[in-house]
C-alpha positions as CSV (number, residue, x, y, z in Angstrom):
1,X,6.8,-0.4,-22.3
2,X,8.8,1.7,-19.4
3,X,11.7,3.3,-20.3
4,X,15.1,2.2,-19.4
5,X,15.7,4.6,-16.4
6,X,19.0,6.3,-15.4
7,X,21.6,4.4,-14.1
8,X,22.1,6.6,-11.2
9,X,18.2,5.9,-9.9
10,X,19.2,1.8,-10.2
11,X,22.3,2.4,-8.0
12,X,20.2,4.6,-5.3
13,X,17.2,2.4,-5.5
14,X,19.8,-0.7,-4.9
15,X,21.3,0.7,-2.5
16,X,18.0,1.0,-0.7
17,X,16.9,-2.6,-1.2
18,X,20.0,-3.2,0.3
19,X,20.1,-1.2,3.3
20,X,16.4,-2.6,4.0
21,X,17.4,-6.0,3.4
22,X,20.3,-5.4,6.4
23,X,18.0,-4.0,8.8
24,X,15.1,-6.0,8.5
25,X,16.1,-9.1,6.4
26,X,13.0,-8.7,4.3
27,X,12.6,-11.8,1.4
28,X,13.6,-11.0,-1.7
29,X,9.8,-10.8,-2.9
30,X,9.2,-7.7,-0.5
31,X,12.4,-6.0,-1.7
32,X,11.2,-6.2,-5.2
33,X,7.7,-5.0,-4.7
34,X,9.7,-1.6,-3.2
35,X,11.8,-1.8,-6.2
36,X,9.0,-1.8,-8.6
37,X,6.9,0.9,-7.2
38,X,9.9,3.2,-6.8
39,X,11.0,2.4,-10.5
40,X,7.1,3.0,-11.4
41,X,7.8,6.1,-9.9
42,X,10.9,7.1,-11.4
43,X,9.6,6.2,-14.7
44,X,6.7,8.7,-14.4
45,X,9.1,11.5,-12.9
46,X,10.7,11.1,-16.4
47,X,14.2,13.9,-16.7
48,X,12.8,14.7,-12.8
49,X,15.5,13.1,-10.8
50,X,14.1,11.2,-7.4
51,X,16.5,13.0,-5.5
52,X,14.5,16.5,-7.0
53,X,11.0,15.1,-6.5
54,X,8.6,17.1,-4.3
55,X,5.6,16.8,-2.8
56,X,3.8,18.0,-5.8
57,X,5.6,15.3,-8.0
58,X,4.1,12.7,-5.6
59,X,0.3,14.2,-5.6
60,X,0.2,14.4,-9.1
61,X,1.7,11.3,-9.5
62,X,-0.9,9.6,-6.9
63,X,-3.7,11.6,-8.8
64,X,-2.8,10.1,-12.3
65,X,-2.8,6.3,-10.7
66,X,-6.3,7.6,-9.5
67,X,-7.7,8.4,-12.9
68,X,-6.2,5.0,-14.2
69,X,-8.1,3.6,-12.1
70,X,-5.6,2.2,-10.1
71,X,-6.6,0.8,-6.4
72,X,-6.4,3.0,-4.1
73,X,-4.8,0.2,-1.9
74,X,-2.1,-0.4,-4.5
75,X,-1.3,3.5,-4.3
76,X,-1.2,3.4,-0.5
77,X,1.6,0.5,-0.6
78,X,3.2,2.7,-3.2
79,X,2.9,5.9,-0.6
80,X,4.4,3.6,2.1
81,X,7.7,2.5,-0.4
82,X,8.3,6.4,-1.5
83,X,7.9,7.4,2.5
84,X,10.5,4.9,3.5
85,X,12.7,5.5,0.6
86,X,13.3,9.3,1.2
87,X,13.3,8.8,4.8
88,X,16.6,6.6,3.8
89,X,18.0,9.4,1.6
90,X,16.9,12.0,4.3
91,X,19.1,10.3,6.8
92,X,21.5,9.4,4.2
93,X,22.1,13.0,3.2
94,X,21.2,12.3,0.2
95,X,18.4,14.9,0.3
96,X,17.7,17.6,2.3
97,X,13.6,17.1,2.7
98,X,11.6,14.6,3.0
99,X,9.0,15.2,0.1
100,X,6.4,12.6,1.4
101,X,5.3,14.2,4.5
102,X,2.7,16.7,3.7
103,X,1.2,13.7,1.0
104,X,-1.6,11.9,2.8
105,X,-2.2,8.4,1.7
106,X,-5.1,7.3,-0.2
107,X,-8.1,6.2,2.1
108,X,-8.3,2.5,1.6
109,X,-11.4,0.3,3.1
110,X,-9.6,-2.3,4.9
111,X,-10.7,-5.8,3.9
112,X,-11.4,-8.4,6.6
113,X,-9.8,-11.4,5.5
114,X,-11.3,-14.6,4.3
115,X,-12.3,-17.6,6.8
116,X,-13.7,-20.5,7.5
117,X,-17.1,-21.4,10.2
118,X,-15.5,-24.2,12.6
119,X,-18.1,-26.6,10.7
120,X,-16.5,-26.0,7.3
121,X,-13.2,-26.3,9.1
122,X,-14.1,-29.9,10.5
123,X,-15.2,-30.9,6.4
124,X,-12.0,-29.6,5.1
125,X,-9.6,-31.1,7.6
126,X,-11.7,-34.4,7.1
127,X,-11.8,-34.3,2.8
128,X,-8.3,-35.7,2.5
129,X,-8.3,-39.6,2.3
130,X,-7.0,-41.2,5.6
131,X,-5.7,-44.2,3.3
132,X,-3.4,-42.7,0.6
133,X,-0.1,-41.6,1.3
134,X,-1.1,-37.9,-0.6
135,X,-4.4,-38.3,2.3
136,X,-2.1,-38.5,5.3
137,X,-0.1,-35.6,3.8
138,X,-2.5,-33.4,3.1
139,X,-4.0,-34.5,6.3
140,X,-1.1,-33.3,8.4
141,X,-0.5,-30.3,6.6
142,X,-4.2,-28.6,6.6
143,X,-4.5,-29.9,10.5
144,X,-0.9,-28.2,11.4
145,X,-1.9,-25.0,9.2
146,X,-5.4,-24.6,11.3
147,X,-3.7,-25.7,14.5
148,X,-0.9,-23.1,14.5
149,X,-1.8,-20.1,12.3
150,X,1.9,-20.7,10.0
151,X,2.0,-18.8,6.9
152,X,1.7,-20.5,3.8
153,X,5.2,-19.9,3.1
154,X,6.2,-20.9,6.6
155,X,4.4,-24.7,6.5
156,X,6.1,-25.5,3.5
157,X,9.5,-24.4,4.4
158,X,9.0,-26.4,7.8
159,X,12.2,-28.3,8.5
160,X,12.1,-31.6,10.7
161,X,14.9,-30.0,13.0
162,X,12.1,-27.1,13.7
163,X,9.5,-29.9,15.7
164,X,9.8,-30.4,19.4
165,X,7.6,-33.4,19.4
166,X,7.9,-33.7,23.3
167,X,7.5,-30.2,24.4
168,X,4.5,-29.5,21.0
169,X,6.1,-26.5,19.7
170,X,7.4,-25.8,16.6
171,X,10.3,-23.0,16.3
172,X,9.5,-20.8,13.1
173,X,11.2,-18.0,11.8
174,X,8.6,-15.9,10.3
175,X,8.6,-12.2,8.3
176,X,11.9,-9.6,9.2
177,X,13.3,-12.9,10.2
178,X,11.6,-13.2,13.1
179,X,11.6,-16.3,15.3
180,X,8.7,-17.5,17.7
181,X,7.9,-20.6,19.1
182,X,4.1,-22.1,18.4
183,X,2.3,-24.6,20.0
184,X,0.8,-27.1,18.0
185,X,-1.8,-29.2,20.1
186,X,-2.2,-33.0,20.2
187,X,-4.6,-33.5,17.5
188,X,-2.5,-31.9,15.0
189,X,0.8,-33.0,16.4
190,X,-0.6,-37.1,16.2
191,X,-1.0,-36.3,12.3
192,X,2.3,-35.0,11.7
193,X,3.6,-38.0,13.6
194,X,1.7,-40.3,11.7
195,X,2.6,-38.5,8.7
196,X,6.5,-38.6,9.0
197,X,6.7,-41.9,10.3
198,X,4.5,-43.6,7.5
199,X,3.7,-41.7,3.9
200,X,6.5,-39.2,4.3
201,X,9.0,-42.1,5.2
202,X,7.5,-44.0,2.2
203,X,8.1,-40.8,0.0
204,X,11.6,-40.5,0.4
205,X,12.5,-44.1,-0.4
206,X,15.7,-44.3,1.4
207,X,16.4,-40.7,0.5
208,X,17.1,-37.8,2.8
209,X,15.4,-34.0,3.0
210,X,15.3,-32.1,6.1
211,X,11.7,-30.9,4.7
212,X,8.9,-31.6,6.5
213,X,6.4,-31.6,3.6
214,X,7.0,-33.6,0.5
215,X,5.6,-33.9,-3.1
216,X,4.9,-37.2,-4.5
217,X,8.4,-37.2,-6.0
218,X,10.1,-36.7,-2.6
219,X,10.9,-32.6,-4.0
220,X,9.7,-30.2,-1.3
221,X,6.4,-28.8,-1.3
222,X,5.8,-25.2,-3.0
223,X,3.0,-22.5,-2.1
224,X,1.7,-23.1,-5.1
225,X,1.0,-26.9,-4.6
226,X,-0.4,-26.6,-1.7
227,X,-3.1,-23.4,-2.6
228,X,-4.2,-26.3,-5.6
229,X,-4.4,-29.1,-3.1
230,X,-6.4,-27.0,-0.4
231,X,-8.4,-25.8,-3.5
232,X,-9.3,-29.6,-4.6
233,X,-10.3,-30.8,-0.8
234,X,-12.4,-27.6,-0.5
235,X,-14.2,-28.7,-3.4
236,X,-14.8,-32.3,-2.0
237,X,-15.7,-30.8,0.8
238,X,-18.3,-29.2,-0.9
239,X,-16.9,-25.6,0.7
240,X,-17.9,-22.8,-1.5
241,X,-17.0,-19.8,0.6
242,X,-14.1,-17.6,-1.5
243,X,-11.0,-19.3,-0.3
244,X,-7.1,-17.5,0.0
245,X,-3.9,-19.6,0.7
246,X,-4.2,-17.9,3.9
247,X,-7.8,-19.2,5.0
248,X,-7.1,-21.4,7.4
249,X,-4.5,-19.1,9.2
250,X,-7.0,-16.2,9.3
251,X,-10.1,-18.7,10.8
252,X,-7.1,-19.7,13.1
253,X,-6.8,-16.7,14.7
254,X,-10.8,-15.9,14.5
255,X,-11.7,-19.0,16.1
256,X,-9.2,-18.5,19.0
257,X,-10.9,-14.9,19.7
258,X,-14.5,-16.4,19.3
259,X,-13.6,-18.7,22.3
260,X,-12.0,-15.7,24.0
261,X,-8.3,-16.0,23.6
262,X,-6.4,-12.2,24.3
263,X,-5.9,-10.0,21.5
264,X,-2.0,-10.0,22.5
265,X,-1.7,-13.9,22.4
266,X,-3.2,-14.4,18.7
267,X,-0.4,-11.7,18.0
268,X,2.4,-13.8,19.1
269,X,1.1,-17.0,18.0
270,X,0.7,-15.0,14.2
271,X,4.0,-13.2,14.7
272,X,2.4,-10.2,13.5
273,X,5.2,-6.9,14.6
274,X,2.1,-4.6,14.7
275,X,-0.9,-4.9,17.4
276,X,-3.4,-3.2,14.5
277,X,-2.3,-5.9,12.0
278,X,-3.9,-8.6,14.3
279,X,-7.1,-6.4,15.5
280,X,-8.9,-6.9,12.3
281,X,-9.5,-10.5,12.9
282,X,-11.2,-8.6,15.9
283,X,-13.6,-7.1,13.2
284,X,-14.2,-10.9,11.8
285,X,-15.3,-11.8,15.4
286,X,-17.7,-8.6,16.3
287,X,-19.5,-10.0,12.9
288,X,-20.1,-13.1,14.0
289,X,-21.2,-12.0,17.0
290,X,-23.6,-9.8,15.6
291,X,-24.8,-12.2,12.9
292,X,-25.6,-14.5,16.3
293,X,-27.5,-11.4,17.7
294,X,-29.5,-11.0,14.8
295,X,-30.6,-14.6,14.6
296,X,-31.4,-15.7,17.8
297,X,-32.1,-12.5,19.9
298,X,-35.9,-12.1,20.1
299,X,-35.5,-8.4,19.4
300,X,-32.3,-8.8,17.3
């Protein structure tokens, strides 16, 4: 169990949580993931106060994760909180160096995401039941998510007031509180109109909600409902590739470079702040590519 620590690391950890939260308006989940792995941190340092740590501290520190076998990908994120942390007390005056610069990060084998073949998309869009109000749901929600790349997180916070029906876009406010407008296409949008004008309408029972997405009992829909629903129709399906909550937003943006869509445009459309983030659906695409080239090349 980790000891209580010093109520002088709290107040300068807080105070960084809050300075990040002004600047960049990151969710509270983000915030505490920097939180944790600076009090991980902290915890180690032991009578060391963070304000004394030095570069040492943090290699030895990042060498002990290492022979607990802890992922070098976890360490990396950890790396990343302690650089922006003392780069905050740097310019706070808080300390006079930053310890973190000569510390390299741990090399990490970047992982392509999980996706879907366009075929397995096509069964998975079509495993919900057109005839239950749950199928027309579902329905709408798994053709929006493929049609538009949202987040998880961003589908089932989707207010009504954020659909443009007539112009096809959808206005979502996305990570750092970012907004960017998304077009939706007509086969999704005629689902989502179907949707709120019959099962969702149905739902409410002459209640109001200004969500989009609705459980049976009218509550809106959580992240967590929707991985177990996307789960159950994968299954019908008959889908076994490894699926994330985020599989039909990554073949979302693979598909669209498959059929040659620019690099710069699947950015936007993902609302990813960083180029490099989007390039390794890039990586997804080259392997299909060469998977084709393999197969059906005579020399391949």
């Amino acid at each position: 169990m980790a000891e209580a620590l010093d109520p002088k690391a709290q107040a300068l950890i807080r105070r960084f949580q809050d300075n990040l939260w002004l600047e960049y308006g990151l969710s509270d989940n983000t915030l505490a993931a920097y939180g944790s792995d600076l009090r991980l941190f902290a915890n180690w340092l032991g009578e060391t106060p963070l304000t004394a740590a030095t570069d040492e501290h943090i290699k030895k520190y990042l060498q002990h994760r290492y022979t607990r076998r802890v992922s070098s990908r976890s360490s990396a994120r950890l790396l990343s909180s302690l650089r922006k942390f003392y780069a905050y007390l740097l310019r706070e005056r808080v300390v006079a160096d930053d310890p973190t610069v000569t510390v390299e990060a741990p090399w990490t084998a970047r992982a392509l995401p999980a996706s879907l073949s366009e075929d397995d998309v096509d069964k998975l869009l079509a495993a919900p039941s057109e005839d239950e109000e749950r199928g027309q749901r579902d329905r709408a929600m798994l053709e929006l998510l493929y049609a538009t790349g949202l987040r998880v997180s961003e589908l089932v916070n989707l207010q009504l007031t954020q659909i443009n029906f007539r112009a096809g876009v959808l206005s979502v406010r996305g990570k750092g509180n970012k907004e960017r407008l998304v077009p939706i296409g007509e086969e999704a949008l005629s689902w989502l109109e179907k949707y709120i004008k019959e099962s969702r309408f149905d739902t409410l029972r002459g209640r109001e909600s200004s969500y989009v997405f609705l459980t049976a009992r009218g509550e809106p829909m959580t992240r967590q409902a929707f991985w177990h629903i996307i789960k159950g129709h994968a299954s019908r399906a008959g889908i076994r590739n490894h699926l994330s909550p985020h599989t039909l937003r990554h073949a979302f943006a693979t598909h669209l470079l498959n059929h040659g869509a620019d690099l710069r445009v699947v950015q936007l459309l993902l609302g990813h702040s960083d180029l490099s983030t989007t390039q390794i659906y890039t990586h997804i695409a080259q392997e299909r590519l060469k998977s084709l080239h393999s197969r059906f090349h005579p020399r391949g």
